[in-house]
C-alpha positions as a printed Julia matrix, in Angstrom:
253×3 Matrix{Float64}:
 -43.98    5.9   -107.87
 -43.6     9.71  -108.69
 -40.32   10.09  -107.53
 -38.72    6.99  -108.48
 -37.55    9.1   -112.13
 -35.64   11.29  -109.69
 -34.06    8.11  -107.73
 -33.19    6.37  -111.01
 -31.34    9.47  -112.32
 -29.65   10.22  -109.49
 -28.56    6.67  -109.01
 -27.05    6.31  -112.4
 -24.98    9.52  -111.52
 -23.54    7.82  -108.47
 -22.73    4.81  -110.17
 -21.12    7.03  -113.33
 -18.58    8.59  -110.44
 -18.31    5.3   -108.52
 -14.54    4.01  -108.68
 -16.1    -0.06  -108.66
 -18.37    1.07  -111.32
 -15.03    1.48  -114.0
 -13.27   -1.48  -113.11
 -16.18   -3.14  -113.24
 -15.96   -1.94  -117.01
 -11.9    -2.48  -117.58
 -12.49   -5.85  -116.22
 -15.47   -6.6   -118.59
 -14.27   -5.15  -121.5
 -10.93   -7.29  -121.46
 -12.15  -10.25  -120.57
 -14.6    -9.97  -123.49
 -11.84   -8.91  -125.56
  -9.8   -11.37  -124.86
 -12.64  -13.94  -125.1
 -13.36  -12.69  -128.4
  -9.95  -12.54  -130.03
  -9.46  -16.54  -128.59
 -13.08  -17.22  -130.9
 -11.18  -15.62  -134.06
  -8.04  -17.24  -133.32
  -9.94  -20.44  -133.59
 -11.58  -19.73  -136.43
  -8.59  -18.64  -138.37
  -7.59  -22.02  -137.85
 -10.31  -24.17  -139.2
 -13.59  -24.31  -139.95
 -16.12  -23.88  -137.69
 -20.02  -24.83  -137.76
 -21.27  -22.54  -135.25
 -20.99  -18.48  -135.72
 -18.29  -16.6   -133.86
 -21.46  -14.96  -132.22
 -22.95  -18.18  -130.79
 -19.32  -19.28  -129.17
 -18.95  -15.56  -127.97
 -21.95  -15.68  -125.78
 -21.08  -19.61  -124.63
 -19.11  -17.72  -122.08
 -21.08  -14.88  -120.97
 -21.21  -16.32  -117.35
 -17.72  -15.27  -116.81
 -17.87  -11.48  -116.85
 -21.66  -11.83  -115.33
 -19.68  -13.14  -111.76
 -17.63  -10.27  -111.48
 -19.5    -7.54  -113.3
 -22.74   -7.93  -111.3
 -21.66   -8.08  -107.96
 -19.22   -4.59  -108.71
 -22.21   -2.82  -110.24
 -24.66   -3.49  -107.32
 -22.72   -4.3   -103.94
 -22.24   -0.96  -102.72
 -26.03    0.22  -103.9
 -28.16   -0.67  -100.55
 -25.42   -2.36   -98.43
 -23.03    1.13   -98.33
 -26.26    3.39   -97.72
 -27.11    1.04   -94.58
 -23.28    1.41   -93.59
 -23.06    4.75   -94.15
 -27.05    5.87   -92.03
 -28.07    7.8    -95.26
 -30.72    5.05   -96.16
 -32.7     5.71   -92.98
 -32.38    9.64   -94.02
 -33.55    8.97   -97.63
 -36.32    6.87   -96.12
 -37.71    9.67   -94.27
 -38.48   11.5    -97.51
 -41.77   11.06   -99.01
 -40.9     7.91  -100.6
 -41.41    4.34  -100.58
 -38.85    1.94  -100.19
 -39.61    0.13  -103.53
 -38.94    3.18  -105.3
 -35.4     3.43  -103.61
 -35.29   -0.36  -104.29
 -36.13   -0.24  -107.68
 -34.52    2.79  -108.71
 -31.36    1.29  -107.61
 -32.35   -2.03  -109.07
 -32.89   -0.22  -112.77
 -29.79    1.94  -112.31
 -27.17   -1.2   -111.88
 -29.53   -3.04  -114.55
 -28.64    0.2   -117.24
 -25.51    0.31  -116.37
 -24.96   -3.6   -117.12
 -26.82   -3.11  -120.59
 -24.52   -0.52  -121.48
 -21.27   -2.46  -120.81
 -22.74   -5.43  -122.74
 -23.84   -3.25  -125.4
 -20.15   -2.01  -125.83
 -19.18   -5.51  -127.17
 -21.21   -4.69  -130.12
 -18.35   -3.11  -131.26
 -16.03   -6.5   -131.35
 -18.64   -7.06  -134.19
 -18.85   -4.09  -135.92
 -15.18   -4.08  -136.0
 -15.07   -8.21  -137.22
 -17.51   -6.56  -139.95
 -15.52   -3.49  -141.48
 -12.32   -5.1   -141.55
 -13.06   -8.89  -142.17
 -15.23   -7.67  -144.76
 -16.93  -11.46  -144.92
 -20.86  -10.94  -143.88
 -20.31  -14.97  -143.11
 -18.82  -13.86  -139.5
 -22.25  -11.96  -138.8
 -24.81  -14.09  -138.46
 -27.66  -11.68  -137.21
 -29.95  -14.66  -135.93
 -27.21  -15.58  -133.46
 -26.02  -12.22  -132.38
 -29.27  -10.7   -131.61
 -30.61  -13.6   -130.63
 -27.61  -13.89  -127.73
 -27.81  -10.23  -126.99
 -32.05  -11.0   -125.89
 -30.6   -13.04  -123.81
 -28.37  -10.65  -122.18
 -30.91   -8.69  -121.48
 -33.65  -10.77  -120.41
 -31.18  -13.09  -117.94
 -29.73   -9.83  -116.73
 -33.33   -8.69  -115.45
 -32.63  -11.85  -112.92
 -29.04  -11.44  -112.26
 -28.95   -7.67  -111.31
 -32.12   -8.43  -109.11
 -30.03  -10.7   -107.12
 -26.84   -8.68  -106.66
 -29.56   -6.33  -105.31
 -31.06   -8.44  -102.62
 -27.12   -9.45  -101.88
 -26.81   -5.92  -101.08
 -29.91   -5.55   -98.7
 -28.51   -8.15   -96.64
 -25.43   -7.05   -95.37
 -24.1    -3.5    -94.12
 -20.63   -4.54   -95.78
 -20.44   -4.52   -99.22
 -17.25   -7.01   -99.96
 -20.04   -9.37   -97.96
 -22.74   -8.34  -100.14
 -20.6    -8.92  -103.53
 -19.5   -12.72  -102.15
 -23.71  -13.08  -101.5
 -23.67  -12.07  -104.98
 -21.32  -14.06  -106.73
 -22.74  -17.03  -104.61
 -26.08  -16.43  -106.06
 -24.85  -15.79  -109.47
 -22.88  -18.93  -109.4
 -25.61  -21.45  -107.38
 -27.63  -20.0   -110.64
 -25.73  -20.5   -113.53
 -23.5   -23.37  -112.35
 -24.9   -24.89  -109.65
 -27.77  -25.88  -111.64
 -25.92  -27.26  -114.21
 -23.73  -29.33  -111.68
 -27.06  -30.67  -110.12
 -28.61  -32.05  -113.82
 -25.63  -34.27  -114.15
 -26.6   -36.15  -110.77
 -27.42  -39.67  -111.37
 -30.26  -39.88  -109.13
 -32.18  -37.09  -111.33
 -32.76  -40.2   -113.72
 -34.73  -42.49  -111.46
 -38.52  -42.84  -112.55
 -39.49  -40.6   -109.32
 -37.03  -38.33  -109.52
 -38.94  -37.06  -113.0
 -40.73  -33.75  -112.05
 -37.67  -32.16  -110.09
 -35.72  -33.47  -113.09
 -38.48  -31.48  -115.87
 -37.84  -28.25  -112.71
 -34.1   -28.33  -113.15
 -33.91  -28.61  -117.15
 -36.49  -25.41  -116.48
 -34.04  -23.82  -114.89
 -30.97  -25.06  -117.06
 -29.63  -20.98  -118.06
 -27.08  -22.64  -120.88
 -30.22  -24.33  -122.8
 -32.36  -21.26  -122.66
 -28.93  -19.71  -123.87
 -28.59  -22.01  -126.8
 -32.17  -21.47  -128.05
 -32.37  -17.62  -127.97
 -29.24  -18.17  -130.21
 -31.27  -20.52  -132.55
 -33.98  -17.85  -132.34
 -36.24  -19.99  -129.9
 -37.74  -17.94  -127.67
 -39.75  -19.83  -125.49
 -42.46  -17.81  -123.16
 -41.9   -20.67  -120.34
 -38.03  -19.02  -119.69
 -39.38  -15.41  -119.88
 -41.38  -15.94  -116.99
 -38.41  -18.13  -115.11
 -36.64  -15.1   -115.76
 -39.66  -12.3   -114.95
 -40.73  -13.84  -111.98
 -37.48  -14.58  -110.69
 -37.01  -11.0   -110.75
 -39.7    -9.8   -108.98
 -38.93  -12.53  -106.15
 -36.06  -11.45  -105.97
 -37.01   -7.55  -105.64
 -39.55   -8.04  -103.0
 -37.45  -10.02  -100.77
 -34.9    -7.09  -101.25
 -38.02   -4.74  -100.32
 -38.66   -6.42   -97.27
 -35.25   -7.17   -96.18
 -34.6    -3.12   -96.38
 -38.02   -2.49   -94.22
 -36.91   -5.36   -92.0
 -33.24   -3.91   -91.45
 -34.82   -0.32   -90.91
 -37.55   -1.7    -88.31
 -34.61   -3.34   -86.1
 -32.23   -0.76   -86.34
């Protein structure tokens, strides 16, 4: 792996010129912003009982389907289009590092953009001047899960790329992923037949898997080892299969 610095630095260059890369960011930005001033505008109202930061991060899923696939579409899929992964394969190195150096490009790139919503706060903060609107607990606890989920959902929107030589393709693979994930799962606890008596254990697997109650106890400061490793190993599936569906592209083309 002693060239996979290199990749990762020259990776987050490309994406820091990349056109998708900035609307990825315009997009984010006001959605969040406009998510965010719809969370004060309620509480301005009346009274809530959760913290603006825990109803903030209720909706995270919504920039996640857009932002993802932008940041990571183009990152294998364009390389295949283009012939230069073949050439950059013929260096002296791997394809995991060219995997993974993409992989951890797109995954800085989407801590960065989340990170700029820290500022919704800081601003709430200095003007509101009411330290009742920043609950730490909630707001760190919500921005752990940022980053941990994100390990999963930039690993996907990776493999979405290795797929395809197209990369509108590879960011539908990607938003199907993202959404089978997120929503899918949710969509599939609400089935009636999950409750019969042997329907239990793939019941106990889908609550596992359930991203909006992992969600709600990071908030509550619950962080439970059992989601880290849905999330870890989830990852690492999900980066292997993009390994070997680069090697297996590059052996029949």
């Amino acid at each position: 792996m002693k060239h996979f610095p290199t990749i990762l630095s020259h990776e987050i260059r490309m994406l820091l010129v990349s056109a998708s890369t900035y609307i990825a960011a315009v997009l984010f930005l006001a959605v969040m912003g406009f998510i965010f001033s719809g969370v004060l505008e309620n509480y301005s109202a009346a009274p809530q009982e959760t913290s603006p930061a825990a109803v903030f991060f209720q909706l995270f899923w919504l920039p996640v389907f857009f932002m993802v696939p932008l940041l990571t579409m183009k990152c294998l899929a364009e390389e295949r289009r283009l012939g230069t992964l073949e050439t950059l394969l013929t260096a002296p190195v791997s394809t995991a590092e060219v995997v993974l150096g993409k992989y951890f490009a797109a995954y800085f790139l989407y801590l960065l953009l989340w990170a700029s919503t820290g500022g919704f706060f800081y601003i709430l903060h200095r003007f509101a001047g009411d330290a009742r609107f920043i609950d730490l607990g909630p707001l760190m606890g919500g921005y752990l899960f940022i980053a941990v989920s994100g390990l999963l959902y930039v690993a996907l929107g990776v493999f979405a790329s290795s797929l395809s030589r197209n990369q509108a393709v590879a960011g539908i693979v990607a938003f199907t992923l993202l959404f089978a994930v997120i929503i899918g799962l949710r969509f599939v606890s609400t089935l009636e037949v999950l409750n019969l008596a042997s329907m239990e254990q793939l019941r106990a697997a889908v609550d596992y898997t359930m991203v909006f109650h992992h969600l709600d106890d990071f908030t509550r400061g619950v962080v439970d080892t059992r989601q880290l490793l849905f999330y870890v190993s989830g990852t690492v599936l999900a980066l292997i299969f993009s390994i070997l569906g680069v090697e297996a592209k590059l052996i029949h083309s």
